[in-house]
C-alpha positions as a LaTeX table, in Angstrom:
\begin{tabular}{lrrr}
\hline
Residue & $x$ (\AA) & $y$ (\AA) & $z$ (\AA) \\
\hline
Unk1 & 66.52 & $-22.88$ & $-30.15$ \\
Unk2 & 65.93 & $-21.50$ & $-26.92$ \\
Unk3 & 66.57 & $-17.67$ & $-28.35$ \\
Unk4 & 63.74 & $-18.41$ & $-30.60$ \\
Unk5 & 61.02 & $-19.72$ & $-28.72$ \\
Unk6 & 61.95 & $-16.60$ & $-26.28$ \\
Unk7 & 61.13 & $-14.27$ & $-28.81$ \\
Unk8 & 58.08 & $-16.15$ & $-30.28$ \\
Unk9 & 56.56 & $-16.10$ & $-26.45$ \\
Unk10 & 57.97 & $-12.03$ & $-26.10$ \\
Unk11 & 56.00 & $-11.10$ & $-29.42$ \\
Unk12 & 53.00 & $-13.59$ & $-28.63$ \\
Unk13 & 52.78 & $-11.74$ & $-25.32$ \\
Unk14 & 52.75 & $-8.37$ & $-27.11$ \\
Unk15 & 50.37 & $-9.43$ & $-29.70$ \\
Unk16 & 47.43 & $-10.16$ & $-27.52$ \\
Unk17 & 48.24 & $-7.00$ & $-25.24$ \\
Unk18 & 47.34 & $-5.15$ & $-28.11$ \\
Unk19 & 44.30 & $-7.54$ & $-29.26$ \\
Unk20 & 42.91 & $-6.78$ & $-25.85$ \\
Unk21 & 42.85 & $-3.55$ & $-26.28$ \\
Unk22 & 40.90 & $-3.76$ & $-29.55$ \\
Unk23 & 37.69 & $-3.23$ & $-27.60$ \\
Unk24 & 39.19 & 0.21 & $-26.07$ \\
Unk25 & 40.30 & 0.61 & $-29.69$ \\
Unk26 & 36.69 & 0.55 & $-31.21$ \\
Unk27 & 35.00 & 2.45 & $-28.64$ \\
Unk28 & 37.60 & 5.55 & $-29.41$ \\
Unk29 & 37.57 & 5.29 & $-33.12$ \\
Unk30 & 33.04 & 5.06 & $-32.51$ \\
Unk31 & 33.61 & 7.90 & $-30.69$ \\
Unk32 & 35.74 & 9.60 & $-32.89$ \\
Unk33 & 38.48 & 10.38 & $-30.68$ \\
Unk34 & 41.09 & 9.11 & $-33.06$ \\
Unk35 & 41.32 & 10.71 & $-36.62$ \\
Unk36 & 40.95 & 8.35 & $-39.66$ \\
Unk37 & 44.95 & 8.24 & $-40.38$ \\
Unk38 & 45.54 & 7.60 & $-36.71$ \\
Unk39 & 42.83 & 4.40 & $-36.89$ \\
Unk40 & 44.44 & 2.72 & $-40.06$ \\
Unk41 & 47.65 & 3.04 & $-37.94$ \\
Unk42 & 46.22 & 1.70 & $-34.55$ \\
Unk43 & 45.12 & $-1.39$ & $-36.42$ \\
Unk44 & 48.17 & $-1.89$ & $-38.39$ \\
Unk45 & 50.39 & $-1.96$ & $-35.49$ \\
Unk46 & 48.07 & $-4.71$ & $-33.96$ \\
Unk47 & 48.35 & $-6.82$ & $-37.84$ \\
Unk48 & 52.01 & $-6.26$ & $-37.90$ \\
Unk49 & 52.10 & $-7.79$ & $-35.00$ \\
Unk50 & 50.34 & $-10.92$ & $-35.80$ \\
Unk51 & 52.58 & $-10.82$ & $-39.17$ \\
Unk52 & 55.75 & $-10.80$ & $-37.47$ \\
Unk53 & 54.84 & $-13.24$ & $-34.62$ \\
Unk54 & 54.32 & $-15.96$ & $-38.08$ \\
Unk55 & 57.58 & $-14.72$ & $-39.34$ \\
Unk56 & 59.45 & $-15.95$ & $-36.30$ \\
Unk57 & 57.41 & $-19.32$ & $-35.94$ \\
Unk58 & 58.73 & $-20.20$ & $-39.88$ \\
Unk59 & 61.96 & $-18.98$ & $-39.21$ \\
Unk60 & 62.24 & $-21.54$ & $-35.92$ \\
Unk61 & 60.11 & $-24.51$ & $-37.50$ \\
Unk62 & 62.85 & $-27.76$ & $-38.78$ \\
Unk63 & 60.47 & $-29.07$ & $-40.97$ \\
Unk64 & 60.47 & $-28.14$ & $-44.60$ \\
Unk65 & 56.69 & $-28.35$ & $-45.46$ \\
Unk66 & 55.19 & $-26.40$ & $-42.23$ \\
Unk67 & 58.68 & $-24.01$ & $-43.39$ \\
Unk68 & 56.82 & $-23.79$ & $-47.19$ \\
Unk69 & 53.25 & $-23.35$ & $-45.92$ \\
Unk70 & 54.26 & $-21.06$ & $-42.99$ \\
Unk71 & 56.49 & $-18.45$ & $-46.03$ \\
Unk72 & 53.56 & $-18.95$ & $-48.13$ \\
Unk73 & 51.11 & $-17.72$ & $-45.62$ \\
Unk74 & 53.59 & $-15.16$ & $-43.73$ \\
Unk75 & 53.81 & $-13.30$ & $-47.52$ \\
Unk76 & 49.84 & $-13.62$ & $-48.56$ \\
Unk77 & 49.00 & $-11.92$ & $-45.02$ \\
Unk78 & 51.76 & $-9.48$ & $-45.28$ \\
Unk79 & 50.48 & $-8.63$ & $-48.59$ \\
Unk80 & 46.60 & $-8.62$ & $-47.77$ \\
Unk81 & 47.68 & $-5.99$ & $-44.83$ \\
Unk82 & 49.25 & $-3.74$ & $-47.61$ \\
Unk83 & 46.07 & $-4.01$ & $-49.42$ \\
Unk84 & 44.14 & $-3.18$ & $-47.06$ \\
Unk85 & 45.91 & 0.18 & $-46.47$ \\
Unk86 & 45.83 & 1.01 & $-49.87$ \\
Unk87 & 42.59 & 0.67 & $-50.15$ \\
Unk88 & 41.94 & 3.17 & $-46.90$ \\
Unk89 & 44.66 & 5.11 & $-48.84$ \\
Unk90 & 42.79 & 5.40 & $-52.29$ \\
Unk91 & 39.58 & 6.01 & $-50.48$ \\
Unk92 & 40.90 & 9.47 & $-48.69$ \\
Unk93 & 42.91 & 10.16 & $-52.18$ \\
Unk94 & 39.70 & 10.15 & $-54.11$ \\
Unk95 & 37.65 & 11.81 & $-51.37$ \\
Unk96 & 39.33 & 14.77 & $-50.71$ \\
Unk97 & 39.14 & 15.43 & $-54.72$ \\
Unk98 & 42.84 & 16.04 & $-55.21$ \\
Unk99 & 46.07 & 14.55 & $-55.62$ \\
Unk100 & 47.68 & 14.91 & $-52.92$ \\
Unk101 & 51.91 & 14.40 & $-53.27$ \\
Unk102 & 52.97 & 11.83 & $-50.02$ \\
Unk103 & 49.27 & 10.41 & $-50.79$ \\
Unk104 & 50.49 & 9.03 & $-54.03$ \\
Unk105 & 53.82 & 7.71 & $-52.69$ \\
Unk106 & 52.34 & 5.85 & $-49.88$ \\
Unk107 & 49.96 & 4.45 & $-52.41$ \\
Unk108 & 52.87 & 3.90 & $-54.73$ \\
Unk109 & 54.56 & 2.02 & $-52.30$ \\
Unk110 & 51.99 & 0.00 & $-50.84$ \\
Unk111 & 51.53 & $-1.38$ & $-54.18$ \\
Unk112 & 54.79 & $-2.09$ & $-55.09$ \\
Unk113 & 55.15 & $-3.89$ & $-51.43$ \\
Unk114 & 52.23 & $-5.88$ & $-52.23$ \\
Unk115 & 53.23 & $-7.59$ & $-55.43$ \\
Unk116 & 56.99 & $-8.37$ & $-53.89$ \\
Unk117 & 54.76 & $-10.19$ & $-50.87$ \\
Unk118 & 52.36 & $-11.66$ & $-53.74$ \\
Unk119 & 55.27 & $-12.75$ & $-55.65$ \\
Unk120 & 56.80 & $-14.60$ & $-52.34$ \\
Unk121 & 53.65 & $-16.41$ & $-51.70$ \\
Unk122 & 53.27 & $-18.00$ & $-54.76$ \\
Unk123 & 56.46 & $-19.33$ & $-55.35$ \\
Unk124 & 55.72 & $-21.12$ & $-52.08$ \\
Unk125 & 52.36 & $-21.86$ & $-52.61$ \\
Unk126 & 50.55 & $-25.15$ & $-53.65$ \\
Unk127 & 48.94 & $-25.83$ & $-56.75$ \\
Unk128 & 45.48 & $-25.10$ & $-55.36$ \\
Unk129 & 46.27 & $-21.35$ & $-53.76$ \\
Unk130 & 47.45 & $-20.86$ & $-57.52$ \\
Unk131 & 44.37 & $-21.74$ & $-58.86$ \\
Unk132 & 42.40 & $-19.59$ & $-56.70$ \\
Unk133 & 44.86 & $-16.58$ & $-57.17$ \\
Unk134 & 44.97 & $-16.39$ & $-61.33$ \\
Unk135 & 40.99 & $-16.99$ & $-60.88$ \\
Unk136 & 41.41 & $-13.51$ & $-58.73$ \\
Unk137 & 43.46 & $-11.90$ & $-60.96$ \\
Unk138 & 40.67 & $-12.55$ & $-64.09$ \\
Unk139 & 37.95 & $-10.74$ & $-62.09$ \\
Unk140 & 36.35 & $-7.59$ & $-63.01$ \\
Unk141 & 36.95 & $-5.56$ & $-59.51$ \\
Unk142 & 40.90 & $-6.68$ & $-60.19$ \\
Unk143 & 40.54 & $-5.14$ & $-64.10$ \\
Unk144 & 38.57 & $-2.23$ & $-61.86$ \\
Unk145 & 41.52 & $-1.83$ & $-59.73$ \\
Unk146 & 43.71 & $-2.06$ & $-61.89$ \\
Unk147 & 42.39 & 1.22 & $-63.89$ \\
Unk148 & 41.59 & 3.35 & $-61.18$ \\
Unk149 & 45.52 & 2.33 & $-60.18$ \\
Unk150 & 46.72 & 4.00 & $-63.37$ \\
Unk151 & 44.52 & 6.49 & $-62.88$ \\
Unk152 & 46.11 & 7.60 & $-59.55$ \\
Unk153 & 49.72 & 6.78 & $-60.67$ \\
Unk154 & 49.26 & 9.20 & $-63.64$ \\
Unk155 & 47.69 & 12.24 & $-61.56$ \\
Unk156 & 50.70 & 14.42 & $-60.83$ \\
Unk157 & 50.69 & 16.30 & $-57.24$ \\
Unk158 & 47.69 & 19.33 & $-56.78$ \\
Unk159 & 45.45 & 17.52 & $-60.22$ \\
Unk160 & 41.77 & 17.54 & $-59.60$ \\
Unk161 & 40.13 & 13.55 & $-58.90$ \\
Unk162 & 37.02 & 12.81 & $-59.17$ \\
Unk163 & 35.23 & 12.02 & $-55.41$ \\
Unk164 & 32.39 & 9.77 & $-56.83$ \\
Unk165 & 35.41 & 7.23 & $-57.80$ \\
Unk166 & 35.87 & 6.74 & $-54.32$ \\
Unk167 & 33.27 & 4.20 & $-53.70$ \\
Unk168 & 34.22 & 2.04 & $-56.92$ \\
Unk169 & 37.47 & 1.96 & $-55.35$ \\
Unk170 & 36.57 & 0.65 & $-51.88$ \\
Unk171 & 34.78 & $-1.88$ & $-53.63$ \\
Unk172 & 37.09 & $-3.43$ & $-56.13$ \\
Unk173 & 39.75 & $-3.43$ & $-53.11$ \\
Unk174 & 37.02 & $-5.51$ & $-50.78$ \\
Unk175 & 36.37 & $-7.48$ & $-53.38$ \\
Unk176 & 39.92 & $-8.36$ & $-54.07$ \\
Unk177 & 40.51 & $-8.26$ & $-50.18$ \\
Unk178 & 37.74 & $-10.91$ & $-49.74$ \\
Unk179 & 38.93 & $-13.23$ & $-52.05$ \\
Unk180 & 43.16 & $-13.23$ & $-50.47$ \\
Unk181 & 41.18 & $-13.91$ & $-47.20$ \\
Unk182 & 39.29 & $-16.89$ & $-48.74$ \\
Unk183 & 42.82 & $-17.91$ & $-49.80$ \\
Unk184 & 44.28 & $-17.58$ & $-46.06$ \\
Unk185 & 41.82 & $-19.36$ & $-44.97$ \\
Unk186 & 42.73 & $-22.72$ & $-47.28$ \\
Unk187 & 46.35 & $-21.64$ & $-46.50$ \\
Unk188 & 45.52 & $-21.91$ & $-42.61$ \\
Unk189 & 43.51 & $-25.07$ & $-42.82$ \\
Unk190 & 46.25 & $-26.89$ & $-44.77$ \\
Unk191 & 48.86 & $-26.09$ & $-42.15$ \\
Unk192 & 46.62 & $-27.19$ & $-39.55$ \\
Unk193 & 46.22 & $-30.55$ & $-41.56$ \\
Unk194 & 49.51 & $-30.84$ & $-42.13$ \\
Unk195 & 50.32 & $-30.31$ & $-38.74$ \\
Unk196 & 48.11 & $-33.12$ & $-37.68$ \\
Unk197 & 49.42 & $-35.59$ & $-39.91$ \\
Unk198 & 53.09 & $-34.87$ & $-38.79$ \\
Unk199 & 52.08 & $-35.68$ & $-35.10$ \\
Unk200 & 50.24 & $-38.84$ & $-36.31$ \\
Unk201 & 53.06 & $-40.01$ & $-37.71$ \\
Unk202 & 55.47 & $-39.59$ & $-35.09$ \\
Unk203 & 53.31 & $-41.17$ & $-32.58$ \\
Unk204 & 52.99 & $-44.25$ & $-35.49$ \\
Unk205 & 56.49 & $-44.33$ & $-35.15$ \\
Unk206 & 57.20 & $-43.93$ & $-31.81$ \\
Unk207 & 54.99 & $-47.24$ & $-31.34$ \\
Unk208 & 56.77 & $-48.78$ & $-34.07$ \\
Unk209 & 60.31 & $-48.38$ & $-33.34$ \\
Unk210 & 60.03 & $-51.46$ & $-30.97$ \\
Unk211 & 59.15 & $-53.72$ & $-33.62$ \\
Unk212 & 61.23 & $-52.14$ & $-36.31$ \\
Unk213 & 64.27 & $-53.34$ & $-34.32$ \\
Unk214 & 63.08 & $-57.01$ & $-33.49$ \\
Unk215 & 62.30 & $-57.20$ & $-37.62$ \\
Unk216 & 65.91 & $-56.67$ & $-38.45$ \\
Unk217 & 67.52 & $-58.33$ & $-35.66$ \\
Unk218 & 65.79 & $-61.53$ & $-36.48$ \\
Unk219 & 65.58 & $-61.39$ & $-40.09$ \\
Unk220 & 68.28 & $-63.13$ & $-42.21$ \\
Unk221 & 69.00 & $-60.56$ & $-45.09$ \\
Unk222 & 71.32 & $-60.51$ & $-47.81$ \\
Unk223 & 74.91 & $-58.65$ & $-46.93$ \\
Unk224 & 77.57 & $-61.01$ & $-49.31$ \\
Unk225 & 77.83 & $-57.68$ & $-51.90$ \\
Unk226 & 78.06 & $-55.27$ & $-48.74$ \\
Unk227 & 80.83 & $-57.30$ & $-47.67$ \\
Unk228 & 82.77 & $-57.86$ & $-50.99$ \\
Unk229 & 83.03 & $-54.08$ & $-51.39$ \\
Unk230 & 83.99 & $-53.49$ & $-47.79$ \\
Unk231 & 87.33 & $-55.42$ & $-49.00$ \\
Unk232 & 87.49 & $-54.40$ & $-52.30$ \\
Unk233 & 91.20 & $-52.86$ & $-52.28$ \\
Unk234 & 89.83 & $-51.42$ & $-56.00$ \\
Unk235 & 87.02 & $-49.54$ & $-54.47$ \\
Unk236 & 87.02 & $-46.35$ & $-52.65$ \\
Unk237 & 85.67 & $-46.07$ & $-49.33$ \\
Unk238 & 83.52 & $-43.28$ & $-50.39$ \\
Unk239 & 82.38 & $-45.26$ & $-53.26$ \\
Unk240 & 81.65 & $-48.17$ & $-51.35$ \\
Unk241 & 79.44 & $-46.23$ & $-49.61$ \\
Unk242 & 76.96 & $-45.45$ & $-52.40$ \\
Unk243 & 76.21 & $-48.91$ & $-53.49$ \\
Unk244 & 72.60 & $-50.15$ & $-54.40$ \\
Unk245 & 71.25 & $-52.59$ & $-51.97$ \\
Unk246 & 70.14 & $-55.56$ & $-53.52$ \\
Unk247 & 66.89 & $-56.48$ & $-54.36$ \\
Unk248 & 64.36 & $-58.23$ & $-51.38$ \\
Unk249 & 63.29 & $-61.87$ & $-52.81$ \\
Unk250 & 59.95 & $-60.74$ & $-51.26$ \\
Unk251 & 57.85 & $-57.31$ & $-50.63$ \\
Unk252 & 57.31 & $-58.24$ & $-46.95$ \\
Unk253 & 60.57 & $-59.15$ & $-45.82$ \\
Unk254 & 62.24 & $-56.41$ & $-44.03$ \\
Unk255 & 64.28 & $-53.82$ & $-44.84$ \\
Unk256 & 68.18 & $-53.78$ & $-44.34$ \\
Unk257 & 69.76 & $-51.61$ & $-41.51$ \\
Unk258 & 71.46 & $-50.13$ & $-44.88$ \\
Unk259 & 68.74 & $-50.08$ & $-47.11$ \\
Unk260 & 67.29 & $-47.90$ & $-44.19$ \\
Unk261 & 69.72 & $-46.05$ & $-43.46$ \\
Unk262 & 70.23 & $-44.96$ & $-47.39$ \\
Unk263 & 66.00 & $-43.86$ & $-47.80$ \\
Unk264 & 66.36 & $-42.33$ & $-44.32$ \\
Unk265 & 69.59 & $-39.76$ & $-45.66$ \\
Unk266 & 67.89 & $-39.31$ & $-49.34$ \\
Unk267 & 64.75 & $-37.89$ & $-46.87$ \\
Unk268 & 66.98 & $-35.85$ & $-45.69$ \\
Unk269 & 68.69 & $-34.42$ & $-48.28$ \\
Unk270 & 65.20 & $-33.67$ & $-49.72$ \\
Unk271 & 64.44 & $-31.91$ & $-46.40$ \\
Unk272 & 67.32 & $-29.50$ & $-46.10$ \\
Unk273 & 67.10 & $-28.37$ & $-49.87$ \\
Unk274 & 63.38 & $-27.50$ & $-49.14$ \\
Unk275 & 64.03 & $-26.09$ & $-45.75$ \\
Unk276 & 66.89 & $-24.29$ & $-46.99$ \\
Unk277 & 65.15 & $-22.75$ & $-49.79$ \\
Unk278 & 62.35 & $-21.58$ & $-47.30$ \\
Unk279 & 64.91 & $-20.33$ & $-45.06$ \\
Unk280 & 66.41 & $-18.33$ & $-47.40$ \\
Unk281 & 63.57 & $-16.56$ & $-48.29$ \\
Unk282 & 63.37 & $-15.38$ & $-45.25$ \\
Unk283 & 66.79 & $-14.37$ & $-44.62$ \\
Unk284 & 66.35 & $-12.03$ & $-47.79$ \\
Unk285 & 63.08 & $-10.60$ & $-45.97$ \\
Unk286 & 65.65 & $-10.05$ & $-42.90$ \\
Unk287 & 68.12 & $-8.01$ & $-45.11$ \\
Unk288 & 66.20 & $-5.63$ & $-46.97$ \\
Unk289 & 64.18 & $-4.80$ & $-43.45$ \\
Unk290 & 67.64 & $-4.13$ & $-42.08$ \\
Unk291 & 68.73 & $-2.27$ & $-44.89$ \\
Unk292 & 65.45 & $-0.41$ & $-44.74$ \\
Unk293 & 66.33 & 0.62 & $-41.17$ \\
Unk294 & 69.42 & 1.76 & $-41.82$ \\
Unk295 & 68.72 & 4.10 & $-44.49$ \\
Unk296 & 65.54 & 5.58 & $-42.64$ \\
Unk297 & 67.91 & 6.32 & $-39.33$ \\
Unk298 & 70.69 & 7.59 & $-41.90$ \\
Unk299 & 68.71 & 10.14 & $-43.68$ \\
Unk300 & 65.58 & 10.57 & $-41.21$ \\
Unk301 & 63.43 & 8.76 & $-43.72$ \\
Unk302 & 59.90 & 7.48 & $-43.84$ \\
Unk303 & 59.56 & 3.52 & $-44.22$ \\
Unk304 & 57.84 & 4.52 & $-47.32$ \\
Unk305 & 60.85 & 6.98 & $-48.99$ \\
Unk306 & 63.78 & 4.60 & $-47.31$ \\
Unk307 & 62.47 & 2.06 & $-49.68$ \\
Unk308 & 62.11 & 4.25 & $-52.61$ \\
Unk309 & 65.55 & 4.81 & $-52.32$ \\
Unk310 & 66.75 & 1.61 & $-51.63$ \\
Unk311 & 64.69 & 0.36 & $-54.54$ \\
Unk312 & 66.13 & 3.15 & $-57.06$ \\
Unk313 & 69.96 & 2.02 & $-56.25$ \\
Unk314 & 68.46 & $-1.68$ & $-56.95$ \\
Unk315 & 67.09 & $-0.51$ & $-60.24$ \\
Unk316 & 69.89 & 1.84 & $-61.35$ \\
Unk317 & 72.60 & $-0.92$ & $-60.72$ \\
Unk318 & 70.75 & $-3.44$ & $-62.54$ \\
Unk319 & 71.18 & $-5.68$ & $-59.22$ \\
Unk320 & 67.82 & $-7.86$ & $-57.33$ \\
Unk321 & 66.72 & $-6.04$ & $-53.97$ \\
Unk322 & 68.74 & $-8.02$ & $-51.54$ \\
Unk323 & 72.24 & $-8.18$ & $-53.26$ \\
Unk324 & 71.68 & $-4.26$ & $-52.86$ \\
Unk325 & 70.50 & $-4.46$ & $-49.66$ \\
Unk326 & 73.78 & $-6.71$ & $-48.60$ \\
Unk327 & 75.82 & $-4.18$ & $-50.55$ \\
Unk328 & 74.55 & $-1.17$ & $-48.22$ \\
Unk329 & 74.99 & $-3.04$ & $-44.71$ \\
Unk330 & 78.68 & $-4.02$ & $-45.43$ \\
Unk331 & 78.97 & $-0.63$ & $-46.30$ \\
Unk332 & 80.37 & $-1.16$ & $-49.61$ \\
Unk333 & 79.35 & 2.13 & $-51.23$ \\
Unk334 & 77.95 & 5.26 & $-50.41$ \\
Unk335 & 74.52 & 6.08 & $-50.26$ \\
\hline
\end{tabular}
């Protein structure tokens, strides 16, 4: 619609503002005219950006696979973005040598925000991004991870940490950052593919359609049973509808208007389930960020402690995310 490809070309305009400034950006943080906190926020404004812009491209594309692929990859980066800060987050935890309290939740979070993007990505994802990602998952810098994770999540506020841990962690996050990025990259290359083939065939069928329509306007093909069921008094219209064309004496003789007409609507029944199903996902995204806002300009919140919360009520009410999400913006119960 027009309202969306306005707002893709708004946030594409924004986007690269800010990736032109990346060279400003660099020279500041060389510099050190920007503190480390204020750098891992600088560059995640500029990523979010990027994140969002694919979020509106899915959300305005009609076709169900670019839909899929476009979900797939919106979560994966989403999620790689979230690891990335927890691995700048776990690196200042473990160098400053203590636990510090709104440390730990941001790391909290950022953990728990990765594995609902994770989880989004591969319920989208091919069979091949699946392979790659349980071959991830059985590494040793993930079982690394992993531990130092538990580590940190069982360190209450003010406990002593150990600073030489901070390298291990940087590494076991790069190495688990490297390997989502190989996976983007398949992820990217595939939508470009299947981006290409889609054109191909429309300009196949574009130069088709001419000879499509001489094919059945001069072939001679079977309609006697069409006909008896038009004037069946017995039969139902709707019923009549749903027959099963008969079967062509020959492979190369063409196609019915009706035999046509009946693959063409079971493609597209096929479509809108997948697109639907793609669409929905990100409606649910839509919710819970709205939901988010709310409760963060309700109760002066962080993004970090808005979620928290919204996540406890999920969890205490035995509900999924978004039903409580939906609950909270038609104001069905106090929070």
């Amino acid at each position: 619609s027009a309202s969306s490809n306005a707002r893709i070309v708004a946030l594409l305009a924004w986007v690269l503002l800010g990736l032109d400034a990346l060279s400003d950006l660099r020279a500041r943080i060389t510099s050190l005219r920007l503190s480390g906190s204020e750098s891992v926020a600088a560059f995640s404004r500029i990523i979010a950006g990027l994140i969002a812009l694919i979020f509106e491209v899915a959300d305005a594309s009609v076709d169900p696979d670019i839909s899929r692929l476009l979900v797939s990859l919106f979560n994966l980066v989403e999620g790689k973005e979230f690891a990335g800060q927890e691995r700048a987050v776990g690196a200042l935890h473990f160098g400053a040598g203590r636990c510090d309290g709104p440390l730990k939740e941001r790391l909290l979070y950022l953990i728990d925000a990765q594995a609902r993007s994770f989880e989004v990505f591969l319920q989208f994802a091919d069979a091949s991004p699946h392979r790659k990602w349980a071959a991830m998952e059985n590494e040793d810098y993930t079982a690394k991870l992993l531990q130092l994770r538990e580590l940190l999540r069982a360190a209450p506020p003010g406990a002593v940490l150990d600073p030489a841990l901070s390298d291990p962690w940087f590494a076991c996050c790069s190495g688990r950052i490297t390997a989502i990025w190989s996976i983007q990259r398949d992820l990217v290359e595939s939508l470009q593919q299947h981006c290409a083939t889609l054109i191909a065939k429309a300009e196949e069928a574009l130069l088709d359609s001419e000879g499509l329509l001489c094919s059945l306007r001069d072939a001679q093909l079977p309609r006697a049973d069409a006909v008896d069921r038009f004037f069946d008094p017995h039969l139902a219209i709707e019923q009549s509808l749903s027959f099963a064309a008969a079967v062509p004496e020959s492979s190369q003789r063409p196609r019915s208007l009706i035999e046509l007409l009946q693959a063409q609507s079971r493609h597209l029944a096929d479509m809108e389930a997948e697109l639907a199903s793609a669409k929905r996902a990100l409606a649910e995204r839509k919710v819970i960020e709205r939901a988010k806002g709310m409760i963060m300009a309700r109760f002066g919140l962080s993004e970090d402690e808005a979620y928290g919360r919204l996540r406890k009520a999920s969890m205490d009410r035995n509900t999924r995310l978004v039903d409580m999400a939906e609950v909270l913006l038609a104001k069905a119960i106090p929070f």
